[in-house]
C-alpha positions in Angstrom: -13.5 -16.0 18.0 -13.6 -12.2 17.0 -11.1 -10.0 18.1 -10.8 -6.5 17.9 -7.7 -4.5 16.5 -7.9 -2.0 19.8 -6.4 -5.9 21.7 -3.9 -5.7 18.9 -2.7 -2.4 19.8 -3.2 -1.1 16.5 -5.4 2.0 15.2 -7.6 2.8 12.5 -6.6 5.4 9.7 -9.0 8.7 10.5 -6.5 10.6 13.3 -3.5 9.0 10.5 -4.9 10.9 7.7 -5.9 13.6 9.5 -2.5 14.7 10.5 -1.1 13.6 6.9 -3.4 16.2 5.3 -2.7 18.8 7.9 1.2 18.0 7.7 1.6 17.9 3.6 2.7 14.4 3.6 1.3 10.7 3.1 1.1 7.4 5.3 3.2 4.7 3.7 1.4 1.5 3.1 3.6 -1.2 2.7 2.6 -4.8 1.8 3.9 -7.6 3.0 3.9 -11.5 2.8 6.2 -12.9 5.2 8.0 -12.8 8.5 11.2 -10.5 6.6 8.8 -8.1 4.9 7.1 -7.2 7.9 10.2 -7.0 9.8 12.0 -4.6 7.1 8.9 -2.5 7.4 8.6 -2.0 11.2 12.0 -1.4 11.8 12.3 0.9 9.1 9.5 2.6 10.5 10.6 2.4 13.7 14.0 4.1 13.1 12.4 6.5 11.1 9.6 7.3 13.7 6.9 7.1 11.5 3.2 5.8 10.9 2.7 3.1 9.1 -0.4 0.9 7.6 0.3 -2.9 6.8 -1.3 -3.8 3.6 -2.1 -7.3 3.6 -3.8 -8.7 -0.2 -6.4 -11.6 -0.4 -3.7 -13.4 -1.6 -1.2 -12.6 0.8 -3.6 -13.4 3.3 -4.3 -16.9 2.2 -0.6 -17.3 1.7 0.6 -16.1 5.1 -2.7 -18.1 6.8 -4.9 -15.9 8.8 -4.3 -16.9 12.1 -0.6 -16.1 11.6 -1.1 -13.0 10.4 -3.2 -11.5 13.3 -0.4 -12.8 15.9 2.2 -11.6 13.5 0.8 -8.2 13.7 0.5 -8.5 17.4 4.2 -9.7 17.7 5.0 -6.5 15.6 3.3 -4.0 18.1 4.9 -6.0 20.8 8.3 -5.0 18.7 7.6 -1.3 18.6 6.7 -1.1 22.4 9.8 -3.0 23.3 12.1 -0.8 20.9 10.7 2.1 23.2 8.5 3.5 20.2 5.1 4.1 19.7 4.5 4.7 16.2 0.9 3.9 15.2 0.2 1.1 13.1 -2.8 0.6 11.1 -3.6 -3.7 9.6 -5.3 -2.8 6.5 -6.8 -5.4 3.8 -5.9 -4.1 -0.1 -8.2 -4.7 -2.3 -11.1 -6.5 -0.6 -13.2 -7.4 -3.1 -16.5 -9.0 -1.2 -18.3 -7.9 1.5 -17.3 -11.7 3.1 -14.3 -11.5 2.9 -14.3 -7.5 4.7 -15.8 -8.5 7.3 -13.7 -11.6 8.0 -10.6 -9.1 8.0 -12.7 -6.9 10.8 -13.4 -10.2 12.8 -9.9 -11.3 12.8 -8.2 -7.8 14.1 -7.9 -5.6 10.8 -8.0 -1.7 11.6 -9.4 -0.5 8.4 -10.5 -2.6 4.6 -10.8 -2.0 1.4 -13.8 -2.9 -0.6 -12.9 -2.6 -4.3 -16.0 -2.0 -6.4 -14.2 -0.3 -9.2 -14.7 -2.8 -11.9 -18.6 -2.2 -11.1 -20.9 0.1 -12.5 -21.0 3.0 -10.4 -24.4 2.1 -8.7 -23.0 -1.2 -7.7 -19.9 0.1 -6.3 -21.6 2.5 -3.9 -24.4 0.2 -2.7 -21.3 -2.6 -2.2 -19.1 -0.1 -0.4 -21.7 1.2 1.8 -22.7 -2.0 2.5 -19.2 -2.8 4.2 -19.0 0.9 5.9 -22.1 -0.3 7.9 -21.0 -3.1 9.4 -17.0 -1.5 9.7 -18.5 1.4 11.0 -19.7 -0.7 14.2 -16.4 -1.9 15.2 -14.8 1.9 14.4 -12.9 0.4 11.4 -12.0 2.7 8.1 -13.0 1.9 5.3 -11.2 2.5 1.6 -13.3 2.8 -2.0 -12.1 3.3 -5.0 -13.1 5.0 -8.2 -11.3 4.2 -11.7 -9.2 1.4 -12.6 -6.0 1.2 -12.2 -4.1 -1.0 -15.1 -1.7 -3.8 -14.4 -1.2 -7.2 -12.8 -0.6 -7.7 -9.1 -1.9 -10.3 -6.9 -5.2 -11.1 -8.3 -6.1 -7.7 -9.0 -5.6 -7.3 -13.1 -7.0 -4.7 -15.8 -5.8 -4.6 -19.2 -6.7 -1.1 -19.7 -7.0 2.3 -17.3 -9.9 4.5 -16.1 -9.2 7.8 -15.1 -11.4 8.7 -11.7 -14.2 10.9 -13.1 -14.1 13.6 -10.3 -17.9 14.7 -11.0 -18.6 11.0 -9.8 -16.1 11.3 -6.5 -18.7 13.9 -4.4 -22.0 11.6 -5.0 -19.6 8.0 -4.4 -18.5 9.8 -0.9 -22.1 10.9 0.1 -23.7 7.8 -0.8 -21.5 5.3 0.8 -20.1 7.1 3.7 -16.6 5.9 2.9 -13.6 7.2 5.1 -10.8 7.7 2.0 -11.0 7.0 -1.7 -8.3 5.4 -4.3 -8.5 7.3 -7.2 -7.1 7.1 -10.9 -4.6 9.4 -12.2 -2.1 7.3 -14.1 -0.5 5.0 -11.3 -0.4 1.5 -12.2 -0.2 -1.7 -10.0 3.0 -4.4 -10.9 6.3 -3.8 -12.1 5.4 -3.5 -15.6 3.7 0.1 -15.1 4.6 1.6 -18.5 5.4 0.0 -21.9 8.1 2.6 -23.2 9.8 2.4 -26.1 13.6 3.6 -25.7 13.9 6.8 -25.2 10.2 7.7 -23.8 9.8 8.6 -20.4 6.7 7.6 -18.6 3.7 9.9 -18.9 2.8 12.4 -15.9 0.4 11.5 -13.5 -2.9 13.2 -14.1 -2.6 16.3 -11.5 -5.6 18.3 -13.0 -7.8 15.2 -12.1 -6.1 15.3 -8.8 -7.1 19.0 -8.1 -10.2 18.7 -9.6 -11.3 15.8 -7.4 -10.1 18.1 -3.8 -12.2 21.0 -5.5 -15.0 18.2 -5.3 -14.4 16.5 -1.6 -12.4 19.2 0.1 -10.6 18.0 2.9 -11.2 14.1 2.0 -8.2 11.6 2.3 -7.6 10.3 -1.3 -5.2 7.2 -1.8 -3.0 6.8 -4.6 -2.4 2.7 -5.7 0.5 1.4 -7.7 2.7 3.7 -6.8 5.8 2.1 -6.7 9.0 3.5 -8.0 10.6 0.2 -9.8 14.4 1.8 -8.8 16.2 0.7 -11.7 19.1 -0.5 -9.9 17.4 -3.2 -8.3 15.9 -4.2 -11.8 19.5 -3.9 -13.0 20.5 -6.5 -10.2 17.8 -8.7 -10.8 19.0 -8.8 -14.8 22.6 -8.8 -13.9 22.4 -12.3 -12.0 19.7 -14.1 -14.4 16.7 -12.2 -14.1 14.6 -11.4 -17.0 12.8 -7.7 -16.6 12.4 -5.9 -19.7 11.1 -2.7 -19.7 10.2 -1.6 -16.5 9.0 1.8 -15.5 7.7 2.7 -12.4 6.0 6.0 -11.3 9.2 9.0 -10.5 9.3 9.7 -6.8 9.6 13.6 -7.2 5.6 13.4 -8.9 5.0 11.2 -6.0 6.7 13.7 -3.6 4.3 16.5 -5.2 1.2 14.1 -4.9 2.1 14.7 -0.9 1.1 18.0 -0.6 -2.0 17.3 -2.0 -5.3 15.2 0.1 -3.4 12.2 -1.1 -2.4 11.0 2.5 -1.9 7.2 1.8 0.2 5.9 -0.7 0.9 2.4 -1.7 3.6 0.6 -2.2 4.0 -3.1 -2.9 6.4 -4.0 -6.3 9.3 -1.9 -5.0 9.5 -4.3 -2.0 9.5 -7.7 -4.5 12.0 -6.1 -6.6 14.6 -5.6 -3.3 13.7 -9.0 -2.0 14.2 -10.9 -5.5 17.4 -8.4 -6.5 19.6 -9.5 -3.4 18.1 -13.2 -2.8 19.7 -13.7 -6.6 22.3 -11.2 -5.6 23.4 -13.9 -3.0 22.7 -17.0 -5.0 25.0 -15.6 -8.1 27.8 -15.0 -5.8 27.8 -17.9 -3.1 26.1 -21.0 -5.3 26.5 -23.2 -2.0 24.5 -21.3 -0.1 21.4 -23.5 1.1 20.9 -21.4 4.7 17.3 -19.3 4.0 18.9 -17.0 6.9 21.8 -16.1 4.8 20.0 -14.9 1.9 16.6 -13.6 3.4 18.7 -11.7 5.9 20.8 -9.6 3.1 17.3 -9.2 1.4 15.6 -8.1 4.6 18.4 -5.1 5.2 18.1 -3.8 1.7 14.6 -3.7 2.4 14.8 -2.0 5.5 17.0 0.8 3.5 14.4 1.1 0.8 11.5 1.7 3.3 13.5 4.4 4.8 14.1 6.5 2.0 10.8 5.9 1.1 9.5 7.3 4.5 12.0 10.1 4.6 12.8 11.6 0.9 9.4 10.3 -0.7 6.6 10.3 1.1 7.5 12.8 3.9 6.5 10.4 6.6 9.5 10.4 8.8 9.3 12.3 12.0 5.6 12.4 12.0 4.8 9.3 14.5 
């Protein structure tokens, strides 16, 4: 049976983003996979006092079974209004990529969706993504587009090669499909593996001029920013330091993220950073107690590193803190 996010307690994105663009600063969207993850995030958003959209992947989705998932996101609401807090949250599908599977996210208590067309001509894309604002529009959810591909591997979204957002394209995409924020390319990139560098390179700028150019376009209009993860080397450090193997990572430096803020961009995604926490003290644990067998005892240390990460995140990144 369909439920509606509004019985969830959650919210859709417009009032979120609205406030974001007026405040200079950008809703953190946090994915997450299990019970820990989703814990980390809430309280760290909950200590923090600020707003906060689950991300939850096709993949994450199947993995964390969809019935779960709604009453997981209704125990987490239920969390909030016991800590005395009432930070909105927003359930939000990343990287929908079929009208189907959109509208089973909307039937089953998701506040907003993304349909990712991007990898479609640009015709395709907007009849696909107003397709899915239709029928979102009925039950007042948001809905995400995107324009350009983003390079890199996670979940089952993968491009070998990036496509910078054409900003003449943005204005007509937003017209024709009626779409409530857009994911644009400027040089973010999903996965850990964001940047190939060769030692001493640092990794490239992010494209502001498209940035500007695209606001000049669609003033006023919330734009998203995807693969924006940081890939804190100290965590990949961990990670190698107790068996791991990451070579070369490069993530995308949290002051041109911190700049991107005072921009539209008023949603900004961030998935890797939270593997790379989980994985660095899980083998953290392992390395220094090889008895350990209790999950409790090595998702809990993983879960409070997490919940530090998101913090920082909220307050010295993406200006988030404060603003519930």
């Amino acid at each position: 049976m369909a439920v509606s996010y509004k019985e969830l307690g959650l919210v859709n994105t417009r009032e979120m983003f609205k406030k974001a663009m007026a405040g200079k600063y950008a809703i953190p969207a946090y994915n997450f996979n299990n019970m820990e993850q989703l814990q980390a995030i809430i309280m760290a958003c909950i200590e923090s006092n600020s707003p906060v959209i689950l991300q939850v992947s096709s993949g994450a989705r199947k993995y964390a079974n969809q019935i779960l998932l709604k009453h997981m996101a209704r125990g987490a609401m239920e969390i909030i209004k016991d800590a005395g807090s009432n930070i909105p949250v927003a359930l939000h599908l990343d990287h929908g990529d079929t009208y189907e599977l959109c509208v089973s996210c909307i039937e089953s208590g998701f506040s907003s969706v993304m349909i990712d067309g991007s990898s479609k001509p640009f015709e395709e894309n907007a009849a696909l993504t107003k397709k899915v604002v239709e029928y979102a529009h009925k039950y007042d959810v948001t809905v995400e587009g995107e324009l350009g591909v983003l390079a890199g591997i996670e979940d089952e979204v993968s491009h070998e090669a990036s496509h910078y957002t054409h900003p003449e394209e943005v204005q007509a995409f937003v017209s024709k499909t009626g779409v409530d924020s857009l994911a644009i390319s400027i040089g973010t990139s999903h996965g850990a593996y964001k940047f190939k560098l060769k030692p001493g390179e640092s990794v490239p700028p992010l494209r502001f001029d498209i940035l500007e150019e695209t606001e000049r376009k669609v003033p006023g209009f919330p734009i998203v920013l995807h693969g924006s993860s940081s890939v804190p080397q100290e965590y990949v450090d961990m990670i190698n330091k107790y068996g791991g193997n990451l070579e070369n990572t490069a993530g995308v430096p949290e002051d041109q993220l911190r700049k991107a803020t005072k921009s539209a961009v008023c949603k900004i995604n961030i998935d890797s950073d939270g593997r790379l926490v989980m994985t660095a003290k899980i083998r953290e644990v392992f390395a220094n107690s090889p008895k350990e067998f209790d999950p409790r005892k090595y998702l809990g240390p993983a879960r409070a590193e997490l919940l530090k990460m998101y913090k920082h995140k909220n307050e010295h990144v993406l200006g988030s803190a404060g603003k519930a």
